[in-house]
mmCIF file as gemmi writes it, N, C-alpha and C atoms, coordinates in Angstrom:
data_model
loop_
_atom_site.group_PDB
_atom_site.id
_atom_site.type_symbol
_atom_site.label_atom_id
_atom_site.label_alt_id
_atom_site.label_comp_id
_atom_site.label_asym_id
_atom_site.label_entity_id
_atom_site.label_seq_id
_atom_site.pdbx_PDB_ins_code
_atom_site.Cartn_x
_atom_site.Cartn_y
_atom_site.Cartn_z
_atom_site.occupancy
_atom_site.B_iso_or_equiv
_atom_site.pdbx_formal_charge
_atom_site.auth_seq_id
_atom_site.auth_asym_id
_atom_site.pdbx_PDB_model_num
ATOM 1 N N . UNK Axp A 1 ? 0.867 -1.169 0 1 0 ? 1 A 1
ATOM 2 C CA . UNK Axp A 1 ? 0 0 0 1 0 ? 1 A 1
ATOM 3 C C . UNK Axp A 1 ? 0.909 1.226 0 1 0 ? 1 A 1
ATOM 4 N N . UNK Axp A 2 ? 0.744 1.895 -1.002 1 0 ? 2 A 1
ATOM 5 C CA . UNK Axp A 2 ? 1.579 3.137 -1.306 1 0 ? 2 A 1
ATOM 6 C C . UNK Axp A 2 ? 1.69 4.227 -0.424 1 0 ? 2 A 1
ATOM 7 N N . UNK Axp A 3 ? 2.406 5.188 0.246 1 0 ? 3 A 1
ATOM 8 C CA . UNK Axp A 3 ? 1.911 6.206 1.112 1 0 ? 3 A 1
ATOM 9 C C . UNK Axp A 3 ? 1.922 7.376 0.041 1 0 ? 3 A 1
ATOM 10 N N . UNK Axp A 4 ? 0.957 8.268 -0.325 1 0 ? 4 A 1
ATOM 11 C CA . UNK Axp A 4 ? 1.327 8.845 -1.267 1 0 ? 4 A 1
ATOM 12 C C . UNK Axp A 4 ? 1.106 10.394 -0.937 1 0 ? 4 A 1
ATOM 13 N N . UNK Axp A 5 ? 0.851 10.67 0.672 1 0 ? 5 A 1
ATOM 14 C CA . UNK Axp A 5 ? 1.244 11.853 1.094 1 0 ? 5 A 1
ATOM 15 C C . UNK Axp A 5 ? 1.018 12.104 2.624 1 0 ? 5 A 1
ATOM 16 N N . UNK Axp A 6 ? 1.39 12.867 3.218 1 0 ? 6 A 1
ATOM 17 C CA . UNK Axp A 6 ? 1.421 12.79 4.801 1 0 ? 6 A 1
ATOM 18 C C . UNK Axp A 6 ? 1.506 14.157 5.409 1 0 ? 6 A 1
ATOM 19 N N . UNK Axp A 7 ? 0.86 14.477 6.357 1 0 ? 7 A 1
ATOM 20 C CA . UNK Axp A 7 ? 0.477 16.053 6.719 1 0 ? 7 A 1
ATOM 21 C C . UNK Axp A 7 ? 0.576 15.849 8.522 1 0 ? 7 A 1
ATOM 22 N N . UNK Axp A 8 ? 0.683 16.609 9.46 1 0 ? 8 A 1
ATOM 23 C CA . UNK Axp A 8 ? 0.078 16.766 10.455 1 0 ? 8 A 1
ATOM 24 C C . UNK Axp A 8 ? -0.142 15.317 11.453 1 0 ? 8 A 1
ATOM 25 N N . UNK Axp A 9 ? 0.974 14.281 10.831 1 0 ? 9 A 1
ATOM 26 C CA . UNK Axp A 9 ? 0.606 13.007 11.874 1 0 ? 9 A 1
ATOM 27 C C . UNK Axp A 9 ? 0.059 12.257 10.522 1 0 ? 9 A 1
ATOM 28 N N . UNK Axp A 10 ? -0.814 13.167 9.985 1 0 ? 10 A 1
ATOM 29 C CA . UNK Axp A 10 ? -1.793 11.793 9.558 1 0 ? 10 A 1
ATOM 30 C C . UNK Axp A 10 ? -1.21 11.385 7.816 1 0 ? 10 A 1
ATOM 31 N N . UNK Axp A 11 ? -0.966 9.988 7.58 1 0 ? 11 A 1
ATOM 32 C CA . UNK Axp A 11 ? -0.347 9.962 6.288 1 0 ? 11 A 1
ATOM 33 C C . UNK Axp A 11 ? -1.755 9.115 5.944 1 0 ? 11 A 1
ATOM 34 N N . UNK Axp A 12 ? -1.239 9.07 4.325 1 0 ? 12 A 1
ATOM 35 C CA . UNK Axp A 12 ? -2.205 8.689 3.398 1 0 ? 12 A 1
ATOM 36 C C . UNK Axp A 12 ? -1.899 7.539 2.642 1 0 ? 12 A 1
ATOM 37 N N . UNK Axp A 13 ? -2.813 6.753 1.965 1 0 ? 13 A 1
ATOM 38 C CA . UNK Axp A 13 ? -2.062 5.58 1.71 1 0 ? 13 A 1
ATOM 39 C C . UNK Axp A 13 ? -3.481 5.335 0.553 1 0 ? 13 A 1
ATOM 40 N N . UNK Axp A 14 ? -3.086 4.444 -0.748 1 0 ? 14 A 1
ATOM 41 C CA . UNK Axp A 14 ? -4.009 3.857 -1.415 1 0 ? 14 A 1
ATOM 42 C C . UNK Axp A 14 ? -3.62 2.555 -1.839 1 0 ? 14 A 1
ATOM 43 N N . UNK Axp A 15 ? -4.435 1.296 -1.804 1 0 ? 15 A 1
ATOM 44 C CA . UNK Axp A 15 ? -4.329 0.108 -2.303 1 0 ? 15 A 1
ATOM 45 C C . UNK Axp A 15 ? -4.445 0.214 -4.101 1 0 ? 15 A 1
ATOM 46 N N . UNK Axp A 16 ? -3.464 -0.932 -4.126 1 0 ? 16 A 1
ATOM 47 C CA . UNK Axp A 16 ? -3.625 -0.943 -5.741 1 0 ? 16 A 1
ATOM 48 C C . UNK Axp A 16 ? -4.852 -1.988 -6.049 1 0 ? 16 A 1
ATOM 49 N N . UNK Axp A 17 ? -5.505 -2.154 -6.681 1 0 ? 17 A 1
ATOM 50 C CA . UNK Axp A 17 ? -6.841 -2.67 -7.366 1 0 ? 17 A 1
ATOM 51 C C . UNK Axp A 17 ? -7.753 -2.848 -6.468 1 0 ? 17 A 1
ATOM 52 N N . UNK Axp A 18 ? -8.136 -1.548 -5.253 1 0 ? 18 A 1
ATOM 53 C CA . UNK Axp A 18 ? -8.854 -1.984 -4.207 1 0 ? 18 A 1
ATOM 54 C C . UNK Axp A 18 ? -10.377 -1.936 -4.746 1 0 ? 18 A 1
ATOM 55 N N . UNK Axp A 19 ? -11.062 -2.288 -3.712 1 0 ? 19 A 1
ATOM 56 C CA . UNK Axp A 19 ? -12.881 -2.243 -4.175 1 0 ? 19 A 1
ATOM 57 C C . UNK Axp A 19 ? -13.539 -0.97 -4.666 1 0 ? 19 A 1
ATOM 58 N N . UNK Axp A 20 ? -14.347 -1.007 -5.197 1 0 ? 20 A 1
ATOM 59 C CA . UNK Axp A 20 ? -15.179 0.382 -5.745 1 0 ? 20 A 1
ATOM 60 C C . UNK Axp A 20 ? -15.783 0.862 -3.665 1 0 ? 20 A 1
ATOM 61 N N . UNK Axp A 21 ? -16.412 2.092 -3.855 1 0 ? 21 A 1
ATOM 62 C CA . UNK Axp A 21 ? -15.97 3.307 -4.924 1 0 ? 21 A 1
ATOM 63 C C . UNK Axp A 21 ? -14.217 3.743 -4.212 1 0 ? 21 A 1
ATOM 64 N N . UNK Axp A 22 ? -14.351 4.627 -5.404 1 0 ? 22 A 1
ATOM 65 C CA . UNK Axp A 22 ? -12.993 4.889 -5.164 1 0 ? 22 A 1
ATOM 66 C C . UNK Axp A 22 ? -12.719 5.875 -3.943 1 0 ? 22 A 1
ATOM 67 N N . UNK Axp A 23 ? -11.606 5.384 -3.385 1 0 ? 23 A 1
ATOM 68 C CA . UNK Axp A 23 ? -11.219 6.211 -1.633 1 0 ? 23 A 1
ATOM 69 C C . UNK Axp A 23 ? -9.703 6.094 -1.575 1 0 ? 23 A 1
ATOM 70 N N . UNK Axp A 24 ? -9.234 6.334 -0.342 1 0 ? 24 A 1
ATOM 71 C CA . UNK Axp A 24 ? -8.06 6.265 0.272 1 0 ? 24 A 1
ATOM 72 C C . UNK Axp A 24 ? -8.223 5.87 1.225 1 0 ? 24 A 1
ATOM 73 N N . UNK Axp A 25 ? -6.621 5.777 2.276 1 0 ? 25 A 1
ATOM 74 C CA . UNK Axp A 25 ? -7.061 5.366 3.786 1 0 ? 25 A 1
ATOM 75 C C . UNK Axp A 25 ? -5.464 6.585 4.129 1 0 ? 25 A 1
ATOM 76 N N . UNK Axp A 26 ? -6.12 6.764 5.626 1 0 ? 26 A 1
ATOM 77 C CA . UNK Axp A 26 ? -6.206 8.122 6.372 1 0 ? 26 A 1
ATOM 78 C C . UNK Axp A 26 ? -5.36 6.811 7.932 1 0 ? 26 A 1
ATOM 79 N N . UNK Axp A 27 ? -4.372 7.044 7.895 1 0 ? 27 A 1
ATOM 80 C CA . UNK Axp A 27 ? -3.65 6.58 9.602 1 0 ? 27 A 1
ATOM 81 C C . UNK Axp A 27 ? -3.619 7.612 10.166 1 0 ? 27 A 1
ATOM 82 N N . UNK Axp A 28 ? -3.908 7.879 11.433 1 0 ? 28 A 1
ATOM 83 C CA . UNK Axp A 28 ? -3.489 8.703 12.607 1 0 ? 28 A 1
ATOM 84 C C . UNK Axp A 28 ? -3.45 8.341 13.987 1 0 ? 28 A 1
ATOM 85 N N . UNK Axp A 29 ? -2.179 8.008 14.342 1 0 ? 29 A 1
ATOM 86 C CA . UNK Axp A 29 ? -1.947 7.398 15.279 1 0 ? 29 A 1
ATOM 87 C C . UNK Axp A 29 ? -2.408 5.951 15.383 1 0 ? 29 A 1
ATOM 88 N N . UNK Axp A 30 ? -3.333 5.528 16.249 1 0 ? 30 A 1
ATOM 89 C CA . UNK Axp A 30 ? -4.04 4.085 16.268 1 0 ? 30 A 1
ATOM 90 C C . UNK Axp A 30 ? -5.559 4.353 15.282 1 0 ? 30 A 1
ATOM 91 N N . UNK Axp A 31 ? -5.897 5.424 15.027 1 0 ? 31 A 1
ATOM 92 C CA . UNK Axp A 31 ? -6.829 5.128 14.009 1 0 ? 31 A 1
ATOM 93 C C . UNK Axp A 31 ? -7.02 4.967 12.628 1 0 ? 31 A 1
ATOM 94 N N . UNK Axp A 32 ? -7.716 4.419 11.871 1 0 ? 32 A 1
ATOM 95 C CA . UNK Axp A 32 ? -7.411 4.631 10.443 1 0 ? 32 A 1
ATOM 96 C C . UNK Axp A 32 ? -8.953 4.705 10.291 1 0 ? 32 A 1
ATOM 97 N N . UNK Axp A 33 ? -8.616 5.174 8.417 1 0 ? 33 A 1
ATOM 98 C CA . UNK Axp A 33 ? -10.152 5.007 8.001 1 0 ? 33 A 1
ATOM 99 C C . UNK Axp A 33 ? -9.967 5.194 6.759 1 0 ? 33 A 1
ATOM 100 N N . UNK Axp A 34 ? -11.138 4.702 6.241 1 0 ? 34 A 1
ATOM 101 C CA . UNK Axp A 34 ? -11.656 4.789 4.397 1 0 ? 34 A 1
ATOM 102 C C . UNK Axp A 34 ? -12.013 5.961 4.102 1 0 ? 34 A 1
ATOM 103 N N . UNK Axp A 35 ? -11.694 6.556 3.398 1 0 ? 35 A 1
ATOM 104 C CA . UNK Axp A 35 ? -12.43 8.052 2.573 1 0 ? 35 A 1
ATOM 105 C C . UNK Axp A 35 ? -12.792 7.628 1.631 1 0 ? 35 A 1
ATOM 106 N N . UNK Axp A 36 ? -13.783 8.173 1.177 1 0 ? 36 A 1
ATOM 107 C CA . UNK Axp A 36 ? -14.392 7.798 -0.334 1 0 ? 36 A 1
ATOM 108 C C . UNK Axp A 36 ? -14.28 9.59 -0.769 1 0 ? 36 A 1
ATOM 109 N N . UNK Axp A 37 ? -13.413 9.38 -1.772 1 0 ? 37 A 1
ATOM 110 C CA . UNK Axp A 37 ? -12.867 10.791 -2.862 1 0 ? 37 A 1
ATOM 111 C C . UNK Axp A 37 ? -14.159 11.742 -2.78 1 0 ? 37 A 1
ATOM 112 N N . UNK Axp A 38 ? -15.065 11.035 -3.53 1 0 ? 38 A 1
ATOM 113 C CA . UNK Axp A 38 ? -16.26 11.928 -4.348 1 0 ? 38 A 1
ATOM 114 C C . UNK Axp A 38 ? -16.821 12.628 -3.24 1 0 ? 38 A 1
ATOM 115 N N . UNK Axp A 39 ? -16.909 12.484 -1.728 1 0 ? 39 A 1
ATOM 116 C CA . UNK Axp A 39 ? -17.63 13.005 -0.735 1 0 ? 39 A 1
ATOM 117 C C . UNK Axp A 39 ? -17.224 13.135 0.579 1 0 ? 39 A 1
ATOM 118 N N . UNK Axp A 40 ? -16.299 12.474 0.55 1 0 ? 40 A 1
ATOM 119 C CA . UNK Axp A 40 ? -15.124 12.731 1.816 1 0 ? 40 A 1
ATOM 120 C C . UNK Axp A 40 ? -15.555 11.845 2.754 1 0 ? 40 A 1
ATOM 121 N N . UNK Axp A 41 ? -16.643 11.356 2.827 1 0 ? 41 A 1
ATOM 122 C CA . UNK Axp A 41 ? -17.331 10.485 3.949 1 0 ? 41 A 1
ATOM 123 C C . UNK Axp A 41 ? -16.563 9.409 3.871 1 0 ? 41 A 1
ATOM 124 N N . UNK Axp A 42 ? -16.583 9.086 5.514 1 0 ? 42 A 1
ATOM 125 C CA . UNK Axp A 42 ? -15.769 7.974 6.141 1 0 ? 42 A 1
ATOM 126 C C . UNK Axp A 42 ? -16.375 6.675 5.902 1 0 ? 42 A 1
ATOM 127 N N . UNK Axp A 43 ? -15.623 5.555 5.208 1 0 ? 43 A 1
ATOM 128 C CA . UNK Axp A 43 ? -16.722 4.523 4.601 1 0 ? 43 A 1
ATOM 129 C C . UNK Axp A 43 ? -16.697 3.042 5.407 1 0 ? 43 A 1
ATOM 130 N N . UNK Axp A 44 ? -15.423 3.419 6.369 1 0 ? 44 A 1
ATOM 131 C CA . UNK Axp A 44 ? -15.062 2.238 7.892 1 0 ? 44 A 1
ATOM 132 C C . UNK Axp A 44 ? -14.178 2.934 8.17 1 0 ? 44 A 1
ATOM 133 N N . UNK Axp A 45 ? -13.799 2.58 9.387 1 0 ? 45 A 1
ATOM 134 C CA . UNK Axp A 45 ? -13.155 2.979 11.04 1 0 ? 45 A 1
ATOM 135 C C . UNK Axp A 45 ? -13.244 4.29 10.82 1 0 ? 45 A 1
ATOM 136 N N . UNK Axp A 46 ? -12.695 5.181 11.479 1 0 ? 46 A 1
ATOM 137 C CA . UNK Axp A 46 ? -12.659 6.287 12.242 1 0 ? 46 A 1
ATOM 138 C C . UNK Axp A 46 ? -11.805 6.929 12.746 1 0 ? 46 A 1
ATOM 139 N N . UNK Axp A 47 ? -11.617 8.517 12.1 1 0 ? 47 A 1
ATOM 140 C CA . UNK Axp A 47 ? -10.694 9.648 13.045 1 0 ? 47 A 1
ATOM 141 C C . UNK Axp A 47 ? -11.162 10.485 14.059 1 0 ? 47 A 1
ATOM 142 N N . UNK Axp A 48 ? -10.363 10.911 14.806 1 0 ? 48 A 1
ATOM 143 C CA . UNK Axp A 48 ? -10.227 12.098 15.476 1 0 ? 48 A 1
ATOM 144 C C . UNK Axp A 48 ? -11.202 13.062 14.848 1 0 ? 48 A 1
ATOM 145 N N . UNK Axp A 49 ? -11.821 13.795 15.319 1 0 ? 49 A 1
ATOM 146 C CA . UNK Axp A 49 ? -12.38 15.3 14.475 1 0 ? 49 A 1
ATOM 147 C C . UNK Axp A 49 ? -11.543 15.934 13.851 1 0 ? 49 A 1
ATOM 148 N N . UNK Axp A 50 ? -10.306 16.577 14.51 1 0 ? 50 A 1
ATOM 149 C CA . UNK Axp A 50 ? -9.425 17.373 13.701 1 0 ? 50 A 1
ATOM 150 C C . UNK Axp A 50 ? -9.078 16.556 12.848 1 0 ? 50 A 1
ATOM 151 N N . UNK Axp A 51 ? -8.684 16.032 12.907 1 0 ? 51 A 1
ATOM 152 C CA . UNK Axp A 51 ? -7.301 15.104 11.952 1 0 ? 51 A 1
ATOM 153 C C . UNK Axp A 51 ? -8.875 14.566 11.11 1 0 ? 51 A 1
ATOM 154 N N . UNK Axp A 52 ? -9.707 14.467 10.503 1 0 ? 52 A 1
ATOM 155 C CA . UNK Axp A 52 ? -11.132 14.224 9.759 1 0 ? 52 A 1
ATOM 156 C C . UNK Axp A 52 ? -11.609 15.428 9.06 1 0 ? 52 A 1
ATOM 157 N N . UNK Axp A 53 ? -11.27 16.802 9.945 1 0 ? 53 A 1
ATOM 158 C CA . UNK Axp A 53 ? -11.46 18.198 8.983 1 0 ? 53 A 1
ATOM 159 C C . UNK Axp A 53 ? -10.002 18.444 8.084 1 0 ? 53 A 1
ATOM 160 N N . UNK Axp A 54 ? -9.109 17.984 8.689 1 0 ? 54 A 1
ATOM 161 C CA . UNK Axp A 54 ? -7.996 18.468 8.083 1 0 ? 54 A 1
ATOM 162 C C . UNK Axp A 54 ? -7.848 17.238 6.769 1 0 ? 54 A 1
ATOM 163 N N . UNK Axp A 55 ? -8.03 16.359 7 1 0 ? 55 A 1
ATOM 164 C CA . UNK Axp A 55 ? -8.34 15.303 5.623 1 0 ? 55 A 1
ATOM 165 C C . UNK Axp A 55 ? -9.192 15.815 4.504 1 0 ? 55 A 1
ATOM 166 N N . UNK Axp A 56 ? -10.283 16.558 5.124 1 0 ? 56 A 1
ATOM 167 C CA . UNK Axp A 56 ? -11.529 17.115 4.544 1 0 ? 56 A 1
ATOM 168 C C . UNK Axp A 56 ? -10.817 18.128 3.409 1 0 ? 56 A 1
ATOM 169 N N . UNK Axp A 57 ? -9.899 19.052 4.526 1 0 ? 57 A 1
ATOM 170 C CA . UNK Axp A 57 ? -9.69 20.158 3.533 1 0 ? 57 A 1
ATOM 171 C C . UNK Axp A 57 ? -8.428 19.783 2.445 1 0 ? 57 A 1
ATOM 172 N N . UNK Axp A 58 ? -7.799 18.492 2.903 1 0 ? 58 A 1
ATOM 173 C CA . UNK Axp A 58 ? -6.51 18.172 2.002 1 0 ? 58 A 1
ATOM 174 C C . UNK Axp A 58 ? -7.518 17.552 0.465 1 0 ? 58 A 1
ATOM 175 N N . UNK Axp A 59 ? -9.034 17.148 0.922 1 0 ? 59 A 1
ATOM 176 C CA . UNK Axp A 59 ? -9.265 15.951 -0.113 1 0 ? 59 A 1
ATOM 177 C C . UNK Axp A 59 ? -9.649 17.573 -1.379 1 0 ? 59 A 1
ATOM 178 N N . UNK Axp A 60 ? -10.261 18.59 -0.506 1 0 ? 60 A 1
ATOM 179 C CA . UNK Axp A 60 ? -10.937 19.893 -1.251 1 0 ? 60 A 1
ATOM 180 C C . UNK Axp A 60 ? -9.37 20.194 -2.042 1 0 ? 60 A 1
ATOM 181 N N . UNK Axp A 61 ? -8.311 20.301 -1.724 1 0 ? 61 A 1
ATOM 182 C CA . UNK Axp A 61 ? -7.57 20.836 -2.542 1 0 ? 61 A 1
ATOM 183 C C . UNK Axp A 61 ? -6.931 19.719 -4.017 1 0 ? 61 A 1
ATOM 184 N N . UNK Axp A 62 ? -7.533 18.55 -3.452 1 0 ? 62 A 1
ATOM 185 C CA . UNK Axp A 62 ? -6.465 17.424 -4.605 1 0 ? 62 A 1
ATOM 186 C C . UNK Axp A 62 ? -7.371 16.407 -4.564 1 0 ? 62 A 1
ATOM 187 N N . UNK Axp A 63 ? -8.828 16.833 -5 1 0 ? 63 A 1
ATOM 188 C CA . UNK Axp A 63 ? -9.758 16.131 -5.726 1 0 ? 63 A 1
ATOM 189 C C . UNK Axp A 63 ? -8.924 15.129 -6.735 1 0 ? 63 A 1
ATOM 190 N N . UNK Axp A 64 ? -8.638 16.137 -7.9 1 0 ? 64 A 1
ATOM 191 C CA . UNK Axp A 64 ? -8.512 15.435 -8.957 1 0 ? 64 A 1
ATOM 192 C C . UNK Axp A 64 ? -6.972 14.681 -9.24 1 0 ? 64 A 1
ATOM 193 N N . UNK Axp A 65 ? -6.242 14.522 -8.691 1 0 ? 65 A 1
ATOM 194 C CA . UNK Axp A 65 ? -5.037 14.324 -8.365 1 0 ? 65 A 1
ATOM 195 C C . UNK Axp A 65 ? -5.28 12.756 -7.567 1 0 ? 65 A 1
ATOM 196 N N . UNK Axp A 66 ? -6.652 12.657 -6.674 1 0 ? 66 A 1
ATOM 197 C CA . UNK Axp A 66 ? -6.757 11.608 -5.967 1 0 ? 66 A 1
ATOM 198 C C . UNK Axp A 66 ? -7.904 10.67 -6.889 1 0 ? 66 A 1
ATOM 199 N N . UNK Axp A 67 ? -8.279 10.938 -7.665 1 0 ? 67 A 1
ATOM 200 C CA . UNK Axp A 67 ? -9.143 10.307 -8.704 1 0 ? 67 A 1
ATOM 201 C C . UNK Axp A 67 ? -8.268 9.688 -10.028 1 0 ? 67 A 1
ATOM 202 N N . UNK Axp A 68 ? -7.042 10.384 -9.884 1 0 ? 68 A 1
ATOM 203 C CA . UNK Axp A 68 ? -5.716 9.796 -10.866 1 0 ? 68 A 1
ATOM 204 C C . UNK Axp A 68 ? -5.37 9.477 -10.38 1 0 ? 68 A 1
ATOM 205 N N . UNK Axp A 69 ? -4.624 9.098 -9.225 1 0 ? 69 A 1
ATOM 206 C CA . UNK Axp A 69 ? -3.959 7.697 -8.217 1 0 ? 69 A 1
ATOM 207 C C . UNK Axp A 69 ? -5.229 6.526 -8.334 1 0 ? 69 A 1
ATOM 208 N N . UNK Axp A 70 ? -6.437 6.918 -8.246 1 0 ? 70 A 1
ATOM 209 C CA . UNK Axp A 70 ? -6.668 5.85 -8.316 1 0 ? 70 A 1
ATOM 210 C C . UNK Axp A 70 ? -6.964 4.634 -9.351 1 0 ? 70 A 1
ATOM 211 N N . UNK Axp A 71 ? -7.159 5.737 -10.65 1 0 ? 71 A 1
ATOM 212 C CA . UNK Axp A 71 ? -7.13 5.181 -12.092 1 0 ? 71 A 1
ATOM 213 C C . UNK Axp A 71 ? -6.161 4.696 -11.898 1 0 ? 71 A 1
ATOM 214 N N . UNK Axp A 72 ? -4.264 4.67 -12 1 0 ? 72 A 1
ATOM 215 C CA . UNK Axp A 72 ? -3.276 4.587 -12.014 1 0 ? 72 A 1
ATOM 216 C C . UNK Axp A 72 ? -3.166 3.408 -10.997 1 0 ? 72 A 1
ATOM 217 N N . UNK Axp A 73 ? -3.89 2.974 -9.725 1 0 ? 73 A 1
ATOM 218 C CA . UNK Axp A 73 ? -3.855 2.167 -8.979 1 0 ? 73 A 1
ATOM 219 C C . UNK Axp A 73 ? -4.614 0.998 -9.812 1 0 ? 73 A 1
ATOM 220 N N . UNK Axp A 74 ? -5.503 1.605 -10.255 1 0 ? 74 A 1
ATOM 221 C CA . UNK Axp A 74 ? -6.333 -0.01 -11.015 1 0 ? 74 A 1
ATOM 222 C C . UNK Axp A 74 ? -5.852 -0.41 -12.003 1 0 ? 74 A 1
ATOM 223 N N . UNK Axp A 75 ? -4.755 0.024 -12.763 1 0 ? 75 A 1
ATOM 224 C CA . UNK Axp A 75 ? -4.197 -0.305 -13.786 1 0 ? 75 A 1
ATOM 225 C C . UNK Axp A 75 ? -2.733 -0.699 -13.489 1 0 ? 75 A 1
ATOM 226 N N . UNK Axp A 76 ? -2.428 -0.74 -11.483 1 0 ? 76 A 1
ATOM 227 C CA . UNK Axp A 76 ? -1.249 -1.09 -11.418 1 0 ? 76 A 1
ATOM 228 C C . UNK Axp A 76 ? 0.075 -0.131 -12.125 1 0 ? 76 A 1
ATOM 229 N N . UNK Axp A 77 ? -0.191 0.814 -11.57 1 0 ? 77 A 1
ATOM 230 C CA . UNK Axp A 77 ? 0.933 1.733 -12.648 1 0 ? 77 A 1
ATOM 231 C C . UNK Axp A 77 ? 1.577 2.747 -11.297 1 0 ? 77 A 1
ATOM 232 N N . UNK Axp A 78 ? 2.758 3.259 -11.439 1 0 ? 78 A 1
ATOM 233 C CA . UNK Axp A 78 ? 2.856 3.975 -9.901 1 0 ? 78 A 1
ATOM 234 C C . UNK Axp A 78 ? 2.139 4.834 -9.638 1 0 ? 78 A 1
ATOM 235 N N . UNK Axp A 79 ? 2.002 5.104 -8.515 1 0 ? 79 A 1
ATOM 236 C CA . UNK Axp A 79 ? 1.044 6.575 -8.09 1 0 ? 79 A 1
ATOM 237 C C . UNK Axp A 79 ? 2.453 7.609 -7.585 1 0 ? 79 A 1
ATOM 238 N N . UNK Axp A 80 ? 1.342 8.735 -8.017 1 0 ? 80 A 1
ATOM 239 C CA . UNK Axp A 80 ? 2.102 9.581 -7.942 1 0 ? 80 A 1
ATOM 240 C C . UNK Axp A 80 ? 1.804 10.434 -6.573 1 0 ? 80 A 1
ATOM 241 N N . UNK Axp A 81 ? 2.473 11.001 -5.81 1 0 ? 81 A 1
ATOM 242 C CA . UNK Axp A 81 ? 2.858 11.713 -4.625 1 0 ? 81 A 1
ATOM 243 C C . UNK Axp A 81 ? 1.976 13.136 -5.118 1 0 ? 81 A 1
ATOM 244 N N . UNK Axp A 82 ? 1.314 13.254 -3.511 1 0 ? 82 A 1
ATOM 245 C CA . UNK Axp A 82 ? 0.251 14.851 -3.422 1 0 ? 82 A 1
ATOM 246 C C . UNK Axp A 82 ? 0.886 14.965 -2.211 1 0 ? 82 A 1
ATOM 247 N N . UNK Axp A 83 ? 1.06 16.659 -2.586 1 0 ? 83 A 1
ATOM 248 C CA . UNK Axp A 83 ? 1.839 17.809 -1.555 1 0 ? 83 A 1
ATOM 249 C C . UNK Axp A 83 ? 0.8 17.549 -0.568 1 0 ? 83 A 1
ATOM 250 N N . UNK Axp A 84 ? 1.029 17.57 0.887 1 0 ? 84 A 1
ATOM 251 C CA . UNK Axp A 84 ? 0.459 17.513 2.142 1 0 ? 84 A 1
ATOM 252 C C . UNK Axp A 84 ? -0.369 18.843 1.639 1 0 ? 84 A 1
ATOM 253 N N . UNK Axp A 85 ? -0.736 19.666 3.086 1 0 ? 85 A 1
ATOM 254 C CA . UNK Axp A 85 ? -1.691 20.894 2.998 1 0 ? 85 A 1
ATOM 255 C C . UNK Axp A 85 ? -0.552 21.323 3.79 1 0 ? 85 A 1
ATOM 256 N N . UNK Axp A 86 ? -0.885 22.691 3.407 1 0 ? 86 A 1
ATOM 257 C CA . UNK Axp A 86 ? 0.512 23.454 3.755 1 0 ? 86 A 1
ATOM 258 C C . UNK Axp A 86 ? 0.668 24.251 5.385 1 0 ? 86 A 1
C-alpha cells in the first residue's frame, strides 16, 4: 500500500486494485479510516475530528489528483505523490 502523502501526523495511503468506490485510507496514530474521494465520507473505522477536517480540507484541494492515483492504482501503474496541505 503506497503512502502517497502525509500532513500533520496523519499519512495517506491507497491500495492498488482496491474495491469500488474509489477512496483512500487516512492513519493517525491508532486510528485509520476509508475516505471515499467523491464526498469525503468515512466509509469504515474512524478519526479524530481534527485530523477528519484536516483530511476534509486536504481531499478539497487534490480532488482530482486523488481520482488519478486511483485510475493509475487499477491499472497497477505507480502513483504519484500529493503535496500535504501546507
Amino acid at each position: 500500500m503506497p503512502r502517497i502523502s502525509e500532513f500533520y501526523g496523519i499519512a495517506i495511503y491507497m491500495y492498488y486494485r482496491d474495491h469500488p468506490p474509489p477512496h483512500f485510507h487516512a492513519i493517525y496514530g491508532e486510528f485509520e479510516a476509508e475516505i471515499v474521494i467523491a464526498s469525503g465520507a468515512i466509509g469504515d473505522g474512524r478519526l479524530p475530528r481534527r485530523a477528519q477536517s484536516l483530511v476534509l480540507d486536504w481531499i478539497e484541494l487534490h480532488r482530482d489528483e486523488l481520482r488519478g492515483n486511483c485510475d493509475r492504482a487499477q491499472q497497477s501503474q505507480p502513483l504519484n505523490p500529493i503535496d500535504p496541505l501546507p
